[in-house]
Every structure is written in C-alpha cells, then in structure tokens.
C-alpha positions, -999 to 999 in steps of 0.1 A, spaced: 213 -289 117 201 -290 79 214 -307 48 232 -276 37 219 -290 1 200 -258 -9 171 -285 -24 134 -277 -16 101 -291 -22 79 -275 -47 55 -278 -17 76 -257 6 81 -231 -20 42 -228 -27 33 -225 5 61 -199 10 47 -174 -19 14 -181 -18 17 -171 20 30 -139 10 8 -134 -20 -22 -142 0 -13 -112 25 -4 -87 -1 -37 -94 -19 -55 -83 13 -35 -57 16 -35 -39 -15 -65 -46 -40 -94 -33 -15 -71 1 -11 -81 5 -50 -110 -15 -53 -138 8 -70 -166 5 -89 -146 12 -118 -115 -5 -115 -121 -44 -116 -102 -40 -151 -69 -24 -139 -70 -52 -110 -71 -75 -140 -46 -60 -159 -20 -67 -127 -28 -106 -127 -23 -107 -166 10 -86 -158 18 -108 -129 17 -136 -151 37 -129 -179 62 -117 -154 62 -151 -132 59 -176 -165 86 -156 -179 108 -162 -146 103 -195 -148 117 -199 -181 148 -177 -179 178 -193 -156 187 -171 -126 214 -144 -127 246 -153 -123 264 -123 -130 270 -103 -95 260 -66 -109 226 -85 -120 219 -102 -85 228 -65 -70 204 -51 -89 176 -80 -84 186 -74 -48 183 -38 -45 143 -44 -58 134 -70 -36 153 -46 -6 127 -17 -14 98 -42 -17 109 -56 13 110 -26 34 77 -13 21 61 -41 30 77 -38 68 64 -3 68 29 -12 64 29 -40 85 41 -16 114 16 3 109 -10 -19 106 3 -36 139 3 -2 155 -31 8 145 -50 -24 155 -30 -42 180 -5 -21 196 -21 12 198 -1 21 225 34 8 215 59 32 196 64 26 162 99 17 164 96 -12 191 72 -30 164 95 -30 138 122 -35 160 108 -69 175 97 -74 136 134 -71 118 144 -88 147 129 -119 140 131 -113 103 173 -115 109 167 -145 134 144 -164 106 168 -158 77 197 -166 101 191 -199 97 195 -203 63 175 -214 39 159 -250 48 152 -234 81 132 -204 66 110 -229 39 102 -247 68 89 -220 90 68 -209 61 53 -248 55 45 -251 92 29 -220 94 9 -218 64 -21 -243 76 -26 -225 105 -24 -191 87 -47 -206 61 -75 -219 80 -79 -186 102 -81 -167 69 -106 -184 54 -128 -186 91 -126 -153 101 -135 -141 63 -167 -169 65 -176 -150 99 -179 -115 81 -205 -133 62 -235 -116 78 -219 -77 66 -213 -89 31 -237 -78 4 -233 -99 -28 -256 -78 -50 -229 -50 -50 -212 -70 -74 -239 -63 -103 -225 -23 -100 -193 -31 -114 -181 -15 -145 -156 -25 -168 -139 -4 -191 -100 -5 -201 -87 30 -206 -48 52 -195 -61 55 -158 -69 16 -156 -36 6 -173 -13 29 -145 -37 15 -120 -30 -21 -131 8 -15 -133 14 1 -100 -6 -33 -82 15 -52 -109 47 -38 -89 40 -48 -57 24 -85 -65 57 -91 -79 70 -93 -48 69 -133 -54 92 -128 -85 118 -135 -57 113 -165 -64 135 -165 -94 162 -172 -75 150 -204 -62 151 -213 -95 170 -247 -100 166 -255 -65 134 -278 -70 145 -302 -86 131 -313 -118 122 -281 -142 87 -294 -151 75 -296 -113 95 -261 -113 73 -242 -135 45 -266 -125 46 -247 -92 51 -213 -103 20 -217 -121 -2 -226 -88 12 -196 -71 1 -177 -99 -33 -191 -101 -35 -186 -64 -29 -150 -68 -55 -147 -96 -80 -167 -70 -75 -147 -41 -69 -110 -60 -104 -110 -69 -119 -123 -37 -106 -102 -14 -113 -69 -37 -147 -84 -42 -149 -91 -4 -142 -53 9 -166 -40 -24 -195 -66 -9 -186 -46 26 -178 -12 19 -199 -9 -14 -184 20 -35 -179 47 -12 -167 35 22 -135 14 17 -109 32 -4 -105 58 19 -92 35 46 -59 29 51 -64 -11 60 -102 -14 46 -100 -53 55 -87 -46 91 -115 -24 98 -143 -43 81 -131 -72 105 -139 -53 136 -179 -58 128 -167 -100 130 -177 -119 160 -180 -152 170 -216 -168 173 -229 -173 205 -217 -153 236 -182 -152 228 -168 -117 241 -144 -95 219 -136 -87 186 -117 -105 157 -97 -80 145 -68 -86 163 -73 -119 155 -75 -111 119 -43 -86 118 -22 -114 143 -29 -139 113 -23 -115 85 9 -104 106 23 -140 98 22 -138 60 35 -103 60 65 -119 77 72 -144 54 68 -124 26 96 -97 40 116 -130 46 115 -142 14 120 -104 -1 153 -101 21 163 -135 16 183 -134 -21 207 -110 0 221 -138 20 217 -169 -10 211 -199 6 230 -209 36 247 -177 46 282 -175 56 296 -157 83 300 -123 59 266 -127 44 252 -121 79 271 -95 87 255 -81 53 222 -95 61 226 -74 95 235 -44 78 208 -42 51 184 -50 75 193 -21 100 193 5 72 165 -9 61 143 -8 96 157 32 95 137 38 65 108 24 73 102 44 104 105 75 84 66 85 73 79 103 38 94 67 27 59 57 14 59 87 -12 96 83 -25 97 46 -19 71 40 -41 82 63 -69 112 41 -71 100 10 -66 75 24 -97 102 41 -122 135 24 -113 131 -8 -96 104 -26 -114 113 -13 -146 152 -28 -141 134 -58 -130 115 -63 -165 150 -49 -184 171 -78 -164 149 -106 -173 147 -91 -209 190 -91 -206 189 -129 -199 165 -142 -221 182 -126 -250 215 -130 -269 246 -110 -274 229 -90 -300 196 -86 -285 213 -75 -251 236 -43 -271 202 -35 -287 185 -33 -254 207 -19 -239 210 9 -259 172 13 -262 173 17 -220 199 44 -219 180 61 -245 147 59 -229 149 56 -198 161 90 -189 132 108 -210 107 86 -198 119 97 -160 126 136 -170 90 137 -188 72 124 -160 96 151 -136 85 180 -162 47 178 -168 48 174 -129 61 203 -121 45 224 -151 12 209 -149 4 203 -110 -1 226 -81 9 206 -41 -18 211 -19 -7 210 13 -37 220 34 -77 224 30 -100 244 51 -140 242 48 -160 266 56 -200 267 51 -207 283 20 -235 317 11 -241 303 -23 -224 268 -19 -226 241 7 -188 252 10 -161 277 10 -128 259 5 -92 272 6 -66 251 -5 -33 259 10 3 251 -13 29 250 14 59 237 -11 87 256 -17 76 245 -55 51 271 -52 60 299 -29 50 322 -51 16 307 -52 -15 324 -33 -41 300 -16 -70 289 -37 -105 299 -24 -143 290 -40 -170 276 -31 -183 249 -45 -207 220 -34 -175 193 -32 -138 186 -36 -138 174 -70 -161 207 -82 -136 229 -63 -106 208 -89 -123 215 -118 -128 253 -107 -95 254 -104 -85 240 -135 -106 261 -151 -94 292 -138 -54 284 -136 -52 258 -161 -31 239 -136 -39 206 -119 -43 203 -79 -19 171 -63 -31 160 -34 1 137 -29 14 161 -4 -18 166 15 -8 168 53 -44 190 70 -78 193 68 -95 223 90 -129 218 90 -153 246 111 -174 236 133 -203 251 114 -195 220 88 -185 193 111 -226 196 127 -240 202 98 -265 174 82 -248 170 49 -208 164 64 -215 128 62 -218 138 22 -182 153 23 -167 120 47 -183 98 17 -163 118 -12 -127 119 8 -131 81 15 -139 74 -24 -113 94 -30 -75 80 -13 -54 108 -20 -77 131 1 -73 108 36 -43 84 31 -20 101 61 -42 133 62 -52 147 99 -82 165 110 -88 194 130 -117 213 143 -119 254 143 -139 275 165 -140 304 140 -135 305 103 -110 274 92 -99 295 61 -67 310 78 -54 280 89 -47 264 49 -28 295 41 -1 290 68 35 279 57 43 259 86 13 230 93 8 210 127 20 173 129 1 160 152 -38 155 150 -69 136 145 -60 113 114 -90 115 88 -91 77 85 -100 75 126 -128 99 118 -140 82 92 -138 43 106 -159 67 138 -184 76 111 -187 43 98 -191 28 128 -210 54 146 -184 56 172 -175 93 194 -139 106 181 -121 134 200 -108 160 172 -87 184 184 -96 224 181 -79 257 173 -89 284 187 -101 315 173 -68 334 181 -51 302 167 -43 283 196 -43 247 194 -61 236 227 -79 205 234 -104 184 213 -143 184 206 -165 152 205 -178 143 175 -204 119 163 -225 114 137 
C-alpha cells in the first residue's frame, strides 16, 4: 500500500508534533497558570528547547538497551496522556459512558493507526491537522467576549526554587515531542531536519503562552487552577452568534480529542520502528494492553508522574548526554549517574517522609473565634500513630502554617481523597471565599470529593476508612462558577450516608 521507504516530509512531521504539542499546551499550562508562575512556564520552553536542538544534533540510538530505555519514557508519557484524555472525554462528552469503554475504543484505534506503519500514521496526522487547526483557533476567537486582556498587567515575574520545579515538571511532559528523535535521518536532508525541529519548537513557545494567557484572561487568578480541564470548562460559556442552539464544548474537547490522539500515536510509535513486522505488532498489542490497564487505575496519576519526573526524564537527559559524548566522557558519566542518582532519589524519599504529614481527609466546621474549625484527617499507614489535627483558623493555608508551627512538620495534600463540609459552612455568605482558596490552590481539589454533614463534619476526617464515591470538588466548583444547582450527597448525624442536598450559590 505504501513505499515501505520509511522517508517523510518535514511537512508531515510538523504537523504531526505540532498537533500533539498544540494539545498538550492546552492541556497542561492553564492547570499551573498563576499569577506568579509565567517564569517557571518560561523556564519549560527554554528547557524544551535545549532538549529538542540538542536532539536534533545527536544521531538516534542504535544500541537496543538505549531504544528500550527511550521506549520505556515515551510508554509512560504515552499512557499518561491516554489517562487524561479518558477523562477528559468522560467528563465532557461521555458522561454517561464507563471509563474503560473510552479508552477501550481509544487504544483501539491507537493500535489500528500504528498498525499501518509509519507512512500511514504521518499521513493521518497531515490530513487531520487543518481541520484540527482551524476549529482551534475558531472556537478560541468565539470565547472572545469572556476574555479579559487587562489581567495580564497582574502578572509577576520572579525566578526562585518553586518556579525552577514548576518549570521542570511542565518541561517533562512537553517533551513528549522529543519522540521525535527517532525520526531522525528520516527527512531527508539534515538542514531541513533541524530546520523543522526548530518550527515545532517555536510553535510550542507560540502557543504555551497563549493558551496559559488565554485561561488567566478567563479565570483571572483565582478560578482556573483548581479545575481539572480549566480550557474545557471555560469553553462551555462559547456559543455561536446568532440563534444557534447548544454549547461548544463538546465541540472543543472532539477537536482537542484528535491531537491527543496523535500525540499517544507518536509516543507509542518508536515501539514498533517504522513499518512493523509481524512480531513488532504482536509487541505493539501487548504494550498497548498493559498500557490501557494502567490507565484505568486512578492512583496511576500519582506514581506515574513521580517516575516519569525522577526516572524517566532524567534517563532521557543522561541518554542523549551518553551519545553526544565519547568513550571517556560516557565512563565519566556514567559513573557520576550511579553515584548520584541514587542519593538524589533516597533524599527526596527521606525529607518526605521526615518532613511531611498525608492528609487524607478535611472537615469544616463554623468557627467561635474563627470563620472555621478544621480537622485534618492522616489516614496513611505512614502515620497511624498520628492524631487528627484540629484549629481554627480563617483559611486552609492559616490552618498549614498553624500546623507547622506547632509540629514542625509539613501537611501533603497529595493524598487528599475528602472534604466534609457542615451545612452551617456550605450556606454561609463567606463559602464562596473558601471555593476561591481550594481552586487557587490544585492540590486541595485535583480528585478530591465533597460531602455535606447534617451535624458537626469533624468526625468524619478522623475515620480510617474514607468513602469513594461522592460529589467531586471540581463539579462543585465549575456549579459555583457557573451558578449552576449541584446535588452533594449528605451524612447523617448518626453517620449514614443517605441522599444529597442542593446547593447553589
């Protein structure tokens, strides 16, 4: 059917990444984007950079162990990104639909696109990147009307430790299109090569900014970070001029969908190297199954990252280092990792576990000499021996440093699974005051659920075992936002969980 001659256009392989770049740039810079964080965004193009300019100067592995390695990274990446796309599909398209059928029909045509080999694959991505283009750009012009270009004057910049991790952890996910390193010698001529891994880079540092600047023009500084997909919800306040019935949102995430799917095919596409043989697909198969079982699995996210952030990335760097070195470099190196490596990892284990205490679960109560009397619940077997945390204090972040103060330990909201809020707070006037600090705030809503208690909430933070199933926070706060009714669902005064209360503010 194809030429079998592995050649492609520098065209085809632009449109290809920059597809997938595009995406991951909406996906990813408006979760962070704060009035204080333009610089780390910064700091992941100039990462970004270096990392692609320096691909296209070093020759692609050869050596199997290497392209196992490379493999393994973009696997991860990959799977990540399928994860989030599932749920992104689930939460704005397919309410209804189990998570597993989405990703299902997703790897499945993931496996059928890579199938094909790789002229079939470039060509998908080149046909589809006008229309996925265009729709971008329209639907973003429609938004026009919610956008507030003033905001932009209350940016700060500032370059400090928090805005260098900040920078590096976005740096480890745009390199997703480092992929493309092993396209490398299959352009043709080495000048048009790097030519074109310089566009996609310049399209990145184009479109990084825009769309963080976009959801800060929306959201302002406390109403987007909070969100799990802040673009995906800011799109359901689009509509067409005129008398055109429905929203755009689902015409937003169908488009967004598409470059989602090209950049998981061209993650999972080293694996098979071209045009696969008859064993590659079976592998192909294989890696793709295992990797559709992890990304149903909600705790991925936590661990996945972690790895893709200590182990993956950082192999990643060391390879490229390895072949743009020579024999004596590489034992240098080499020796440096082994060193290194495992201190850097056992360091970062240690002053986690000396220095950090898991919350697990919150519970607000109204407050005699506070707005608030919070418990904070560590369910871990870390800290069994631990008693809840109760204070009052007039917010979340006064209740950390109380705690700090007093135990001379830090709270990690990492593992944060409940919030119990009374329904003294959730009518009181100043709740909208809490909502705004847990959507500034990720780690207090990303995956969190809500629930509503007819007597005092305290009780319920200080139980071992926590309910799965509830109202989750970033439902109540898109219902806030939008001044929508939500149903959050109640526990009773003998601790019963039955039915829901309306809420709206």
């Amino acid at each position: 059917m194809f030429s079998g001659n592995h050649k492609i256009s520098a065209r085809q392989l632009y449109r290809n990444y920059a597809a997938g770049l595009i995406s991951l740039s909406a996906l990813l810079p408006p979760l962070v984007m704060n009035r204080e964080n333009p610089a780390g965004i910064g700091i992941s193009l100039v990462f970004l950079g270096i990392y692609l300019a320096w691909s296209a100067a070093v020759p692609r592995p050869r050596s199997d162990m290497a392209k196992a390695l490379c493999y393994a990274h973009y696997w991860i990446l990959g799977t990540l990104t399928a994860h989030m796309t599932g749920l992104l599909v689930q939460e704005f398209l397919l309410t209804d639909a189990s998570l597993w059928i989405i990703l299902g029909w997703f790897y499945l045509f993931c496996y059928y696109n890579l199938y094909k080999g790789l002229e079939c694959r470039i060509r998908v991505s080149e046909i589809l990147f006008p229309f996925f283009l265009f729709l971008l750009l329209l639907l973003s012009v429609l938004m026009y009307g919610e956008v507030e270009p003033g905001r932009i004057r209350e940016l700060t910049l500032h370059l400090d430790r928090d805005q260098l991790l900040l920078g590096y952890g976005l740096f480890c996910w745009l390199g997703a299109v480092q992929s493309l390193w092993h396209l490398h010698g299959q352009v043709g001529d080495e000048q048009v090569w790097k030519k074109t891994v310089w566009r996609i880079w310049l399209t990145g540092g184009i479109v990084v900014p825009a769309w963080s600047l976009f959801s800060y023009c929306i959201y302002g500084n406390a109403g987007h970070t909070g969100l799990t997909f802040p673009l995906a919800s800011a799109m359901t306040l689009a509509h067409f001029p005129g008398n055109v019935i429905g929203r755009l949102d689902a015409l937003f995430i169908f488009v967004w969908v598409i470059g989602l799917f090209l950049l998981c095919s061209s993650l999972f596409a080293p694996i098979v190297d071209g045009e696969p043989d008859t064993r590659r697909k079976y592998l192909l198969f294989a890696l793709l199954t295992a990797s559709f079982a992890l990304a149903l699995q909600p705790e991925f996210m936590d661990w996945g990252q972690k790895l893709l952030y200590f182990v993956s990335a950082p192999i990643q760097i060391l390879l490229l280092l390895w072949h743009s070195m020579g024999k004596r470099g590489r034992k240098v190196l080499t020796a440096g990792s082994l060193l290194l490596l495992p201190l850097f990892l056992s360091g970062c284990s240690a002053q986690e576990l000396e220095n950090q205490s898991r919350v697990t679960a919150v519970s607000v109560d109204r407050g005699e000499n506070a707005d608030y009397f919070l418990t904070f619940g560590f369910g871990t077997t870390e800290e069994e021996g631990e008693e809840p945390f109760e204070t009052e204090a007039s917010s979340l972040e006064e209740a950390k440093e109380l705690y700090w103060k007093t135990c001379q330990k830090r709270m990690d909201f990492n593992h944060l699974k409940n919030f119990y809020f009374s329904r003294e707070v959730l009518g009181g006037e100043d709740f909208p005051v809490l909502l705004e600090e847990i959507q500034i705030h990720g780690e207090y809503s990303r995956g969190t659920l809500a629930y509503a208690t007819e007597g005092e909430a305290a009780g319920e933070a200080e139980k071992r075992e926590q309910p799965r199933e509830g109202m989750p926070v970033h439902r109540l706060l898109n219902a806030w936002y939008n001044q929508e009714v939500c149903e959050i669902p109640v526990i009773t005064a003998d601790g019963r969980y039955e039915g829901t209360i309306p809420w709206q503010y």
